[in-house]
NUVO-115308 format. One record per residue: residue number from 1; residue in three letters; x, y, z of N, C-alpha, C in turn. Coordinates in pm, 1 decimal. Layout:
<sites>
SITE   seq   type       n.c1       n.c2       n.c3      ca.c1      ca.c2      ca.c3       c.c1       c.c2       c.c3
SITE   NUM    ALA          X          Y          Z          X          Y          Z          X          Y          Z
...
</sites>
This chain:
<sites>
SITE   seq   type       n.c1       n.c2       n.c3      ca.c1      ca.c2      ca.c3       c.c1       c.c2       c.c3
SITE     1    UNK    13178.9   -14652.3   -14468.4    13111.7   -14616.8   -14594.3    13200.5   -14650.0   -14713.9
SITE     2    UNK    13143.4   -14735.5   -14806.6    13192.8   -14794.0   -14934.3    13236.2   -14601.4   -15024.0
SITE     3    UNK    13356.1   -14642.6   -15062.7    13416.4   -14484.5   -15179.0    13319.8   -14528.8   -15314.5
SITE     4    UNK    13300.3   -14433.2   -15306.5    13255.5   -14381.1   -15440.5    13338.1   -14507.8   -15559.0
SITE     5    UNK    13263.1   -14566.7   -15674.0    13322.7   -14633.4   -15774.8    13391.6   -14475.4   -15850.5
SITE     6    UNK    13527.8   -14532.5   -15915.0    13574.6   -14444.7   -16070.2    13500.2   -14443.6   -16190.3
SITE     7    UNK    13458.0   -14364.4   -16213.7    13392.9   -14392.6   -16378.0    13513.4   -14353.2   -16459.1
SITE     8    UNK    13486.0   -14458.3   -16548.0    13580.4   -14474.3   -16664.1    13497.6   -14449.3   -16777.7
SITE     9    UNK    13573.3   -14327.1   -16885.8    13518.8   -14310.3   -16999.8    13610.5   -14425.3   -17085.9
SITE    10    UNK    13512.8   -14466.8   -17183.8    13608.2   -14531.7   -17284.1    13606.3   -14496.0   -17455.1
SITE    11    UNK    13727.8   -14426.4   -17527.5    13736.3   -14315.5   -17589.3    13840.8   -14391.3   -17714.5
SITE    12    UNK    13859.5   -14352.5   -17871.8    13906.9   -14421.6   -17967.0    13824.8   -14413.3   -18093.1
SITE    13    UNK    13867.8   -14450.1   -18140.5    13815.1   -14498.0   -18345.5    13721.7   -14539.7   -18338.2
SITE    14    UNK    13618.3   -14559.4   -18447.5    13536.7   -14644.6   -18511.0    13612.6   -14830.7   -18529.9
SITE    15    UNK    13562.3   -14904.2   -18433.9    13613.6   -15062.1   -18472.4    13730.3   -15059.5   -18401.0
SITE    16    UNK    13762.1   -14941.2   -18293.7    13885.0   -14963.3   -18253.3    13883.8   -15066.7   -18153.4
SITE    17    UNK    13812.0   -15124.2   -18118.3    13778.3   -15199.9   -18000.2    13748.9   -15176.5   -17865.5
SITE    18    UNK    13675.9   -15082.4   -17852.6    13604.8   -15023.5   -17754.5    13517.3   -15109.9   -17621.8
SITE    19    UNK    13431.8   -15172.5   -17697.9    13332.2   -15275.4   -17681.1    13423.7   -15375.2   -17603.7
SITE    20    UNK    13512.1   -15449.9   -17646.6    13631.3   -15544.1   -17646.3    13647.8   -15474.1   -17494.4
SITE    21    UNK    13721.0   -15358.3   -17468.1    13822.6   -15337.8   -17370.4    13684.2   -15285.8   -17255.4
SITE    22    UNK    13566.9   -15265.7   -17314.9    13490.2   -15246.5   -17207.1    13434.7   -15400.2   -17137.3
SITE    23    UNK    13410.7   -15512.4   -17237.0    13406.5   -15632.7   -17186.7    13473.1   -15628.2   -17086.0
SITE    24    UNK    13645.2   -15616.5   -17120.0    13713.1   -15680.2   -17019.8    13755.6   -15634.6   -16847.5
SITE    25    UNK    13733.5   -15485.4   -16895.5    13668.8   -15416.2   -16762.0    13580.7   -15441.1   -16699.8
SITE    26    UNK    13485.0   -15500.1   -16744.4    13357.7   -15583.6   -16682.8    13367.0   -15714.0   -16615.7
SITE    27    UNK    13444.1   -15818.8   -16669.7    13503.2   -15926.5   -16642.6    13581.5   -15889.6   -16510.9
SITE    28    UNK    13666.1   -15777.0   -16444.1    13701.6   -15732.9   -16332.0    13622.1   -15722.3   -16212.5
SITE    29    UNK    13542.4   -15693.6   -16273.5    13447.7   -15588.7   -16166.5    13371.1   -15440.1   -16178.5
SITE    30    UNK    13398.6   -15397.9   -16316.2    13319.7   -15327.8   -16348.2    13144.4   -15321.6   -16405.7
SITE    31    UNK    13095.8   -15197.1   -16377.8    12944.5   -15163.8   -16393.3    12992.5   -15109.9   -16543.0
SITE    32    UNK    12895.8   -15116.9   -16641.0    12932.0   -15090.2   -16728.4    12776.4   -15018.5   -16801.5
SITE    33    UNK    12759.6   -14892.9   -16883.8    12659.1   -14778.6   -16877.7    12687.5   -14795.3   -17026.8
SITE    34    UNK    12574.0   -14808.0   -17121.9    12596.8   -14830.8   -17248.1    12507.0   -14773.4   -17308.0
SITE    35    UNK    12587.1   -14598.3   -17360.9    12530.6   -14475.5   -17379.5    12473.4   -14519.8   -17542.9
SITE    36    UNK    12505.6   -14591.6   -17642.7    12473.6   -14613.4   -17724.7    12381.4   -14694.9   -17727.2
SITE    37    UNK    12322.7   -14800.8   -17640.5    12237.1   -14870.8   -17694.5    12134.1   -14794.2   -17558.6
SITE    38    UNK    12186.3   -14737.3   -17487.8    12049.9   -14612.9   -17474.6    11994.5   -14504.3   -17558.8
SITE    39    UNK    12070.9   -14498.5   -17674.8    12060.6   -14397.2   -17755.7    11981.1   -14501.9   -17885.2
SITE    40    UNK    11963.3   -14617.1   -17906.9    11883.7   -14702.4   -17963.0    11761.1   -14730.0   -17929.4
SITE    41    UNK    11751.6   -14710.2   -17772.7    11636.4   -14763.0   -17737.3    11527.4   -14615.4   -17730.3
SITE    42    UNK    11577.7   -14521.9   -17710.8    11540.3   -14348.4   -17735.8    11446.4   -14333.1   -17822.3
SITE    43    UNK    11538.9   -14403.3   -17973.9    11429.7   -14336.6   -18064.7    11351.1   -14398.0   -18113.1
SITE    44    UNK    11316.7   -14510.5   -18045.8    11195.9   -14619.6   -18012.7    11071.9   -14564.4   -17964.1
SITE    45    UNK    11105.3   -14454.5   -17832.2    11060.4   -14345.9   -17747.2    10964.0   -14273.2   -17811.2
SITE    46    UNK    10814.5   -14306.2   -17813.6    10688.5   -14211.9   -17900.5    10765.4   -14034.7   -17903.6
SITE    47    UNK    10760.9   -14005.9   -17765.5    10814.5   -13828.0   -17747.2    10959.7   -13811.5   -17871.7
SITE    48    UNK    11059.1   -13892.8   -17810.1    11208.3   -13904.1   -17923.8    11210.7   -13891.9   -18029.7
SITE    49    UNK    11106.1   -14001.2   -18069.2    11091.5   -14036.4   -18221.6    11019.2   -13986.6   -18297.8
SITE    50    UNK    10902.7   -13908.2   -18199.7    10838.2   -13785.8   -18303.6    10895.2   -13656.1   -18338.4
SITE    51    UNK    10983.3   -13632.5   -18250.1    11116.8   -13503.5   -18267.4    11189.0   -13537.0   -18381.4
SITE    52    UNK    11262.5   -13683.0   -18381.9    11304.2   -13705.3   -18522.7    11271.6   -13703.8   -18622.8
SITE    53    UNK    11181.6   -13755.2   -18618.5    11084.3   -13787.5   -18776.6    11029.4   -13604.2   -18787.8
SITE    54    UNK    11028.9   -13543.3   -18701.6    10940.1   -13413.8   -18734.2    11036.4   -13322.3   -18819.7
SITE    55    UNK    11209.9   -13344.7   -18743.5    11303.1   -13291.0   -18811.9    11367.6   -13369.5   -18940.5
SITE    56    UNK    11385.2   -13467.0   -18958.6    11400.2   -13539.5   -19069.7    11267.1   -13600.9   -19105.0
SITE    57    UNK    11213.3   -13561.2   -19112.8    11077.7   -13628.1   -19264.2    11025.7   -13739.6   -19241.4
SITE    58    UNK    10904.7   -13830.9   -19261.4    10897.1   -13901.1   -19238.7    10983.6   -14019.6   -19309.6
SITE    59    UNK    11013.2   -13997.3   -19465.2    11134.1   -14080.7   -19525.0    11205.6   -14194.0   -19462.8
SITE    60    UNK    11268.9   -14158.2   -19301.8    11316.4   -14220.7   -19232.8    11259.8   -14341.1   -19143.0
SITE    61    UNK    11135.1   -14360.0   -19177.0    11045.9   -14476.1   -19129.1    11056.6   -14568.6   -19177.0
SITE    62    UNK    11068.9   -14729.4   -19144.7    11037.7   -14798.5   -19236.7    10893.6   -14858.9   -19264.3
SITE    63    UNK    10857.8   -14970.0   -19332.6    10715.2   -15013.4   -19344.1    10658.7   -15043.9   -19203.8
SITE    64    UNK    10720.3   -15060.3   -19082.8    10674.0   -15079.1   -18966.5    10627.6   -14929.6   -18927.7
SITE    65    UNK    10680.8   -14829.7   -18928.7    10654.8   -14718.5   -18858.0    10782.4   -14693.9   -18741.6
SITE    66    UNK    10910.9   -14788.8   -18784.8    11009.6   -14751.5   -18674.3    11082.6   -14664.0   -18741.3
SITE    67    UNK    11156.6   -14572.2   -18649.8    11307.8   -14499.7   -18778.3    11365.7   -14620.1   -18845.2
SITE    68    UNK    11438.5   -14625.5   -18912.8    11518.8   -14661.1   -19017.2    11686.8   -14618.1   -18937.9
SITE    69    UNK    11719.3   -14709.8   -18896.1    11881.3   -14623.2   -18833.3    11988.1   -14604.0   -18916.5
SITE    70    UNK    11961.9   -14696.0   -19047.5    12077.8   -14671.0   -19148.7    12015.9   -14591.2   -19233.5
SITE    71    UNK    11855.5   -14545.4   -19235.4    11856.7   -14414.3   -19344.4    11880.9   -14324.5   -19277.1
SITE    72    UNK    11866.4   -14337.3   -19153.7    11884.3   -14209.3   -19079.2    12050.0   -14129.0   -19054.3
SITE    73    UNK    12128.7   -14246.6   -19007.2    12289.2   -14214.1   -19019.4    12354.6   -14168.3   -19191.3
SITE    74    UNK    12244.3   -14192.0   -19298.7    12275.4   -14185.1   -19414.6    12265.0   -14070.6   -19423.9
SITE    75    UNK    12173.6   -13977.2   -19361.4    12091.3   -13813.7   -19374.5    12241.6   -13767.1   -19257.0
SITE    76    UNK    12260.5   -13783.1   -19144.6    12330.6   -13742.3   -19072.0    12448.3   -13732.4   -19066.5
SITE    77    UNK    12520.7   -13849.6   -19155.7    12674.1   -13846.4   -19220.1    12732.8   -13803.5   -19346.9
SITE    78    UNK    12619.9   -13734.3   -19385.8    12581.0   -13650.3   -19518.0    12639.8   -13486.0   -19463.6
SITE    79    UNK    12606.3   -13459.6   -19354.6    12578.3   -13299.7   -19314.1    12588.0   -13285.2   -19164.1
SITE    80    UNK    12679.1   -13198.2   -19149.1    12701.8   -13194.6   -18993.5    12591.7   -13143.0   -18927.0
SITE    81    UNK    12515.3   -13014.0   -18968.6    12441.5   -12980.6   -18906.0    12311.2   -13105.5   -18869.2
SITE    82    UNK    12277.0   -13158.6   -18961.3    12231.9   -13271.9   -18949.1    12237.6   -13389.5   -18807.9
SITE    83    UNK    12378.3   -13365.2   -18799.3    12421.3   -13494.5   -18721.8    12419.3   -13389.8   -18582.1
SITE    84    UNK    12433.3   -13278.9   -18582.6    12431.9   -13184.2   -18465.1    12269.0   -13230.2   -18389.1
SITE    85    UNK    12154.0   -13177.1   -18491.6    12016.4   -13127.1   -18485.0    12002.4   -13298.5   -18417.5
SITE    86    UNK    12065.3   -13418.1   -18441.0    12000.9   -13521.4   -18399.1    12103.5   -13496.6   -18273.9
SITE    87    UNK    12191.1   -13520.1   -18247.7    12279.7   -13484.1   -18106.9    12165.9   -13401.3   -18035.1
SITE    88    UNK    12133.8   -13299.3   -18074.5    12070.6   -13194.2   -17984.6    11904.0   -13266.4   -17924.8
SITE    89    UNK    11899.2   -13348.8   -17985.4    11761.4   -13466.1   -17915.5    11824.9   -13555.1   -17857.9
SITE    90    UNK    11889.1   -13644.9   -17871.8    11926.3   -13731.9   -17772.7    11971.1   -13736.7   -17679.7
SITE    91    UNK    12124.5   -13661.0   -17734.8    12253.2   -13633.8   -17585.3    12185.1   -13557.3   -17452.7
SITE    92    UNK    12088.6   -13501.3   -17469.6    12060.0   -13431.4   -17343.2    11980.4   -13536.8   -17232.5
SITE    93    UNK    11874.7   -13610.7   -17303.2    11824.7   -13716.7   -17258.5    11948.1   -13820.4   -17157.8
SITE    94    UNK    12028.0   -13864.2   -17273.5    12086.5   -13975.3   -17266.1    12200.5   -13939.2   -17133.0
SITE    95    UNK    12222.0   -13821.8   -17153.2    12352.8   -13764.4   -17027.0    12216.2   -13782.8   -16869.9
SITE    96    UNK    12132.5   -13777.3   -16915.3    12041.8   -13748.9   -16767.6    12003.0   -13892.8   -16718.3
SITE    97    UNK    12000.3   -13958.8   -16797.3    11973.8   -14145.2   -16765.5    12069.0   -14196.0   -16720.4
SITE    98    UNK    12239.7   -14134.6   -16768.0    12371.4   -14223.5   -16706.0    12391.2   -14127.7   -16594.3
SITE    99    UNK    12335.2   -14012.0   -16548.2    12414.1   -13961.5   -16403.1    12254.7   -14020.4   -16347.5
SITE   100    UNK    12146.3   -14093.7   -16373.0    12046.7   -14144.3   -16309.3    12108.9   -14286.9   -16263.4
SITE   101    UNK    12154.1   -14352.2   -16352.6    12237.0   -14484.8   -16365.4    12367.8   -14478.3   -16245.6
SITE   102    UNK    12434.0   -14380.3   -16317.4    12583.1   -14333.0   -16174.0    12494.8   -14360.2   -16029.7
SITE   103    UNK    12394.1   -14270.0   -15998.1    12360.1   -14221.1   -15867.7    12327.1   -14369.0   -15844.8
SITE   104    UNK    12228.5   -14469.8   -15862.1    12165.4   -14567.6   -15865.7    12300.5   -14661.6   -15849.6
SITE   105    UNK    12391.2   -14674.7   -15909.9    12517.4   -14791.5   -15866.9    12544.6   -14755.1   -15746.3
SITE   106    UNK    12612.6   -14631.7   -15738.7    12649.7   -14547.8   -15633.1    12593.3   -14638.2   -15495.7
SITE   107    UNK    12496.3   -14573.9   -15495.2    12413.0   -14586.6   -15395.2    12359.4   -14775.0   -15343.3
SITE   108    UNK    12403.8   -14854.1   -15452.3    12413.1   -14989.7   -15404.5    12553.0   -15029.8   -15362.0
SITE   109    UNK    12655.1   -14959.1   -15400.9    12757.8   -14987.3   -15344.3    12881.0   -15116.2   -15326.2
SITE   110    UNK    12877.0   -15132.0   -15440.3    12960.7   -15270.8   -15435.3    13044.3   -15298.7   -15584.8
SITE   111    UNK    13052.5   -15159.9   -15633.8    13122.7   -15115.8   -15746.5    13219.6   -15080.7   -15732.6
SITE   112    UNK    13361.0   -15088.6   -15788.0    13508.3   -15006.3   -15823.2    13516.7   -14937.4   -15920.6
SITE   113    UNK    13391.0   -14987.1   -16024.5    13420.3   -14909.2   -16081.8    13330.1   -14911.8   -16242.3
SITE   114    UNK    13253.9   -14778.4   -16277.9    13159.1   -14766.4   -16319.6    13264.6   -14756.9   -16518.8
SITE   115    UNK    13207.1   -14824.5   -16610.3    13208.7   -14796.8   -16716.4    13147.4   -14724.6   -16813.7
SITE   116    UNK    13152.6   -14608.1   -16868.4    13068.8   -14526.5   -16979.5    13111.5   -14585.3   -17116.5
SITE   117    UNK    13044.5   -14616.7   -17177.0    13061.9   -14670.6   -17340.8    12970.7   -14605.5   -17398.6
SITE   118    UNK    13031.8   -14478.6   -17439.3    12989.8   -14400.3   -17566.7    13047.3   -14388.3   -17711.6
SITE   119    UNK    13032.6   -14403.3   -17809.2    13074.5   -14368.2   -17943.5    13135.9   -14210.5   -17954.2
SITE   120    UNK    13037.2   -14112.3   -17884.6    13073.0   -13978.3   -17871.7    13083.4   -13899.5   -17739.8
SITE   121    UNK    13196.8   -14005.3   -17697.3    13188.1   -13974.8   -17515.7    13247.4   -13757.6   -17523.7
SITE   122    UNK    13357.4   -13752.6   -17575.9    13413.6   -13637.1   -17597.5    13328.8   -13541.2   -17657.1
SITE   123    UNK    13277.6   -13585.3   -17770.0    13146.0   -13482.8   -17839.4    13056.5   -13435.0   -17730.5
SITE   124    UNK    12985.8   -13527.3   -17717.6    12904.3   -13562.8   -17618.8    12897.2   -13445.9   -17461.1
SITE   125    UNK    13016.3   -13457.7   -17437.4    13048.0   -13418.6   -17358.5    13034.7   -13507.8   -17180.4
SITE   126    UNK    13014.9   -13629.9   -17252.1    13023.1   -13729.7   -17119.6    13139.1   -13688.1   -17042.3
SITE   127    UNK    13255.1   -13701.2   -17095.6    13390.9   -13740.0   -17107.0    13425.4   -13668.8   -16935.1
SITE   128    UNK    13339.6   -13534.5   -16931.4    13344.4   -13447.9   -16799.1    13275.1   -13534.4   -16699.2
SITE   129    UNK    13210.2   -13576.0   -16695.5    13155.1   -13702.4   -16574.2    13308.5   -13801.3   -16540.3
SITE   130    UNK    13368.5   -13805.7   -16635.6    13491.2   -13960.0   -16564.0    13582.9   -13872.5   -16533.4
SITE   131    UNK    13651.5   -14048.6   -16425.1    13755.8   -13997.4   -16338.1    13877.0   -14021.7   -16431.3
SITE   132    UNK    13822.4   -14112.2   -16524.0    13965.2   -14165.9   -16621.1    13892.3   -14210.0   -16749.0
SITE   133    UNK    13998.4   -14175.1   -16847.8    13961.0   -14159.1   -16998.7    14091.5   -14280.9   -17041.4
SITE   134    UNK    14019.2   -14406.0   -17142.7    14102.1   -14463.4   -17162.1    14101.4   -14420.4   -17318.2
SITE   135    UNK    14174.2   -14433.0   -17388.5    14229.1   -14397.9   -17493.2    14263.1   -14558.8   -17577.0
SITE   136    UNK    14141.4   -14655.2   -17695.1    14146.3   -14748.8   -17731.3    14251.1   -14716.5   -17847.3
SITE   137    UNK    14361.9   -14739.9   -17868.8    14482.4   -14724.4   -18011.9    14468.1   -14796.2   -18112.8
SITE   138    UNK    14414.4   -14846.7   -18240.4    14366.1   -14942.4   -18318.9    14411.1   -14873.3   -18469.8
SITE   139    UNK    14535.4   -14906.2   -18516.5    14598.6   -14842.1   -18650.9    14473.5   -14882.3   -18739.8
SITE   140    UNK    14470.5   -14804.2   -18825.1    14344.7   -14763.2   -18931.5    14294.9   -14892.6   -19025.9
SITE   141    UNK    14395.5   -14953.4   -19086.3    14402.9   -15076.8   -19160.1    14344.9   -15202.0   -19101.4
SITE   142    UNK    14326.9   -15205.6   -18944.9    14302.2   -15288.0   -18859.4    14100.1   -15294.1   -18863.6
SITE   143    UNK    14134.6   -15124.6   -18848.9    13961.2   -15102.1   -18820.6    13864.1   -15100.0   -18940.1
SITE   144    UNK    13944.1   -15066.5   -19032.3    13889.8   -15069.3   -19156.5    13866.8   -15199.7   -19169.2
SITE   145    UNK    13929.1   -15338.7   -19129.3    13828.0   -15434.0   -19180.5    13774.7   -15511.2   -19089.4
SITE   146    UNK    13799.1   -15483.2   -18973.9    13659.9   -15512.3   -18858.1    13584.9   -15438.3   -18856.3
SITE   147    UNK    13546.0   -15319.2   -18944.1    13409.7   -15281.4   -18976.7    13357.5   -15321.2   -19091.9
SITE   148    UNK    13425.8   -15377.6   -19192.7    13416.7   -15455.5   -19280.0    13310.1   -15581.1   -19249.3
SITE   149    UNK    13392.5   -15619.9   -19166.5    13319.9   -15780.4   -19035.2    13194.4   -15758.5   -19021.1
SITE   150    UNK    13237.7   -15628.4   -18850.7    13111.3   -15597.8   -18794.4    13012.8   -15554.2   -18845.9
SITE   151    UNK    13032.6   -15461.8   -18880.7    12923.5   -15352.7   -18944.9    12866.7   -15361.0   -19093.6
SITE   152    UNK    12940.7   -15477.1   -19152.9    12920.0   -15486.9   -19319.7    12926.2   -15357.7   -19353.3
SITE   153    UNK    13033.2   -15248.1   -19331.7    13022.4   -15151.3   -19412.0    13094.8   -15088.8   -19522.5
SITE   154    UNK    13083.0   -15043.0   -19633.7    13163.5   -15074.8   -19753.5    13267.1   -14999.4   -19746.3
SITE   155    UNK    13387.6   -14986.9   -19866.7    13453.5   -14890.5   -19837.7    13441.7   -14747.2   -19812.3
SITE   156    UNK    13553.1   -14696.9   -19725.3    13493.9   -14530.5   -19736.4    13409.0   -14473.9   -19618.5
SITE   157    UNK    13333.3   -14543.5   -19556.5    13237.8   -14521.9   -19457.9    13269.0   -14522.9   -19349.5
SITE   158    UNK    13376.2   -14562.1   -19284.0    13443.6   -14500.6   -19200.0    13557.5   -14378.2   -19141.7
SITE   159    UNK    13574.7   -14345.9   -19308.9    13688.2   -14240.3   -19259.5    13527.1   -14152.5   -19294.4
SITE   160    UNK    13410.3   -14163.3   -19364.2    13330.7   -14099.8   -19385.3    13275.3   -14008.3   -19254.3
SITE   161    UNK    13197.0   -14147.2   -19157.2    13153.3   -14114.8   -19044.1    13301.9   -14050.9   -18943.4
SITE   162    UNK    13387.4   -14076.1   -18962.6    13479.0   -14024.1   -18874.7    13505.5   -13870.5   -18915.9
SITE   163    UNK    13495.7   -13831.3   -19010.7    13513.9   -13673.1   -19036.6    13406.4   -13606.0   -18951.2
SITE   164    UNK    13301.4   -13630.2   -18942.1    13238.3   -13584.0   -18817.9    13264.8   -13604.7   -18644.4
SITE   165    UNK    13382.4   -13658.9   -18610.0    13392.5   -13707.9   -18473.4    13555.1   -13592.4   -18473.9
SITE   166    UNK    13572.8   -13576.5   -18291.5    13663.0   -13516.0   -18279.3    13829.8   -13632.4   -18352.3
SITE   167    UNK    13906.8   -13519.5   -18351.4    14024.0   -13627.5   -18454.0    14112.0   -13710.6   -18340.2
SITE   168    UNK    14156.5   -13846.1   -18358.4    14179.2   -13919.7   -18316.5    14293.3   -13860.6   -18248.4
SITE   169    UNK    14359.1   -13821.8   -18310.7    14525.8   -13706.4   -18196.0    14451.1   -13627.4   -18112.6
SITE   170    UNK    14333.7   -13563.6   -18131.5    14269.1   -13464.5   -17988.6    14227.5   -13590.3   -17898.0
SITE   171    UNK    14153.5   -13687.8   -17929.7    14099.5   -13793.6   -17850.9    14220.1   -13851.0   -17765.9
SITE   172    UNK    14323.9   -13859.0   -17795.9    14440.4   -13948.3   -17751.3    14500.4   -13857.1   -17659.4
SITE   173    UNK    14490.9   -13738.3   -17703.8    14589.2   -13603.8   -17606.9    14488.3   -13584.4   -17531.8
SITE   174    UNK    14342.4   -13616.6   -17465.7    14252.9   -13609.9   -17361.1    14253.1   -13668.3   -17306.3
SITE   175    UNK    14314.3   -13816.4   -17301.8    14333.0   -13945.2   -17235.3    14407.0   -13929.4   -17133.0
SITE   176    UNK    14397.7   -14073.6   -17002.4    14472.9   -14098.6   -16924.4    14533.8   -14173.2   -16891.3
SITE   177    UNK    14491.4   -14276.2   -17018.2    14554.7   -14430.9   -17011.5    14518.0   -14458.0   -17190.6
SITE   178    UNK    14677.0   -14519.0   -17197.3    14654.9   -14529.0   -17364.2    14660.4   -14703.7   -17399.3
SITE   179    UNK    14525.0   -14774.6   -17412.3    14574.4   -14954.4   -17440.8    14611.4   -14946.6   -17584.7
SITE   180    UNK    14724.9   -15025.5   -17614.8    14757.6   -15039.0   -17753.9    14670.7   -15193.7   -17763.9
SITE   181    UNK    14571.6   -15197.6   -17929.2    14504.3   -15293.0   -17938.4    14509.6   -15337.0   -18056.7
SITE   182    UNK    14631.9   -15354.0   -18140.6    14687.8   -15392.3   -18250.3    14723.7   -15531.7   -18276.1
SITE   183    UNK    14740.6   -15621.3   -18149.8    14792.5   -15738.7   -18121.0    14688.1   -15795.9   -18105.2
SITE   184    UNK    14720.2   -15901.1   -17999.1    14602.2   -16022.0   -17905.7    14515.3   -15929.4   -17878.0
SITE   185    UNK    14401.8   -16024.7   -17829.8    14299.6   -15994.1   -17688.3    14364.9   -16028.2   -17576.3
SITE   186    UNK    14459.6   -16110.0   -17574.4    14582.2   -16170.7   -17433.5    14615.2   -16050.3   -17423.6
SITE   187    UNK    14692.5   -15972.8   -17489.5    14805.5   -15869.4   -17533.9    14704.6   -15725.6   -17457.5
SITE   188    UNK    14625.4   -15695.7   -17500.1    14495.5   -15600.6   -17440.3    14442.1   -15598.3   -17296.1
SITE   189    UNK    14392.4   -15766.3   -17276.2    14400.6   -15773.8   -17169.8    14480.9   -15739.2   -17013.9
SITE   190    UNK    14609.0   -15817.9   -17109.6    14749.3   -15776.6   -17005.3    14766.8   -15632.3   -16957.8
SITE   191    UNK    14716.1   -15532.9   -17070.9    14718.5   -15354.6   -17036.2    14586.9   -15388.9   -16944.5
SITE   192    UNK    14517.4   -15438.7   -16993.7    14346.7   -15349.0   -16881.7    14385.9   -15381.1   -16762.8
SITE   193    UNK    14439.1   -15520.9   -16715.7    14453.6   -15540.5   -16554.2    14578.3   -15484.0   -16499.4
SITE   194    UNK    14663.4   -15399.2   -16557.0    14772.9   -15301.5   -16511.7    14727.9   -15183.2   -16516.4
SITE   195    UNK    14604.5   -15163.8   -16558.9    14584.1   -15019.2   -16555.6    14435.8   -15043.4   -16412.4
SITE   196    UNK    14362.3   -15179.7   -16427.3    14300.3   -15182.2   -16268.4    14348.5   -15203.1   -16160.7
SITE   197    UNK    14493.9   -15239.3   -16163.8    14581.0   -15240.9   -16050.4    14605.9   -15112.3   -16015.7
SITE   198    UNK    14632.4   -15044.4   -16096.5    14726.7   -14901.8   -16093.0    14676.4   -14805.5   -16033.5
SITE   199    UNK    14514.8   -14815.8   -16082.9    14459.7   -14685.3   -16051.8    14262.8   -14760.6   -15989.7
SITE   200    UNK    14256.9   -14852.1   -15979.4    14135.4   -14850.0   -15929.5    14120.0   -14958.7   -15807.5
SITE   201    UNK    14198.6   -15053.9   -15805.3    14281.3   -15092.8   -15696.0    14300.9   -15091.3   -15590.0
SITE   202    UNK    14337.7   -14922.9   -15587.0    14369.7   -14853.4   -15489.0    14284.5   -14792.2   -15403.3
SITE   203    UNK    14176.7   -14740.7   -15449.2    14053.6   -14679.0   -15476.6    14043.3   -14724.1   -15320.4
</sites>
């Protein structure tokens, strides 16, 4: 009987390169569970999306009749309770689709090892499902303008949205593996396949 795959949480900043180090876990041999763009496709969801709009207004629609995701993060990064009341619709959903997802790899069997990519794995409370928490390190100046890049977002809007997330020293002191991602993608890389040797490898 094939062991059980490791699930790996993957945990860090806004732009810290998350995405990046979950690629390259994938490129190994990892399954990879992508709690955020299940959390996109949700409030697409007639049941989801009428919970939202019922608690935030219709305002948040656009001329199609879809939410609006940047008026909506605009209402939610405004006010915690806000950003709670939308947590309290999704995360419950979204935690029941990735231990649906877990069981379902599981059970095909030809995994080492399962990836969670959440934005709010720790909030969230994913973070209790993995066997290992990687900890993405990305000094502030770095992320600030690859969200600049990515996200076209102006100044300010990231230390904005980050005052609502647990603080980057609690995130790092929960970890079990810390990649420094200040350098290369070579440089990143070189950590991810010493840390799948080390510990999943073995497995």
């Amino acid at each position: 009987m094939n062991p059980k795959p490791a699930i790996i949480g993957i945990t860090g900043g806004i732009s810290s390169g998350k995405s990046t180090v979950t690629r390259m876990l994938a490129s190994l041999g990892a399954e990879i569970i992508d709690a955020d763009e299940m959390c996109h496709k949700l409030i697409l969801a007639k049941e989801v999306k009428g919970k939202i709009i019922e608690r935030f207004g219709d305002t948040i629609q656009d001329i199609y009749g879809k939410i609006d995701r940047s008026q909506l993060a605009e209402i939610v990064f405004r006010d915690k309770a806000c950003l709670e009341d939308l947590c309290s619709i999704l995360h419950p959903i979204v935690t029941e689709q990735i231990r649906s997802k877990i069981t379902e790899i599981e059970k095909r069997g030809r995994r080492r090892a399962i990836v969670i990519d959440a934005a709010l794995l720790e909030e969230s409370g994913l973070s209790l499902m993995c066997d290992f928490i990687i900890f993405v390190n990305t000094v502030r100046d770095h992320r600030i303008s690859r969200s600049k890049i990515s996200r076209h977002w102006q100044a300010g809007e990231l230390e904005k949205r980050e005052r609502f997330q647990m603080s980057l020293e609690d995130k790092r002191k929960k970890a079990d593996y810390v990649i420094d991602n200040n350098f290369t993608e070579e440089n990143t890389f070189r950590q991810i396949k010493e840390f799948w040797q080390l510990y999943i490898e073995k497995i």
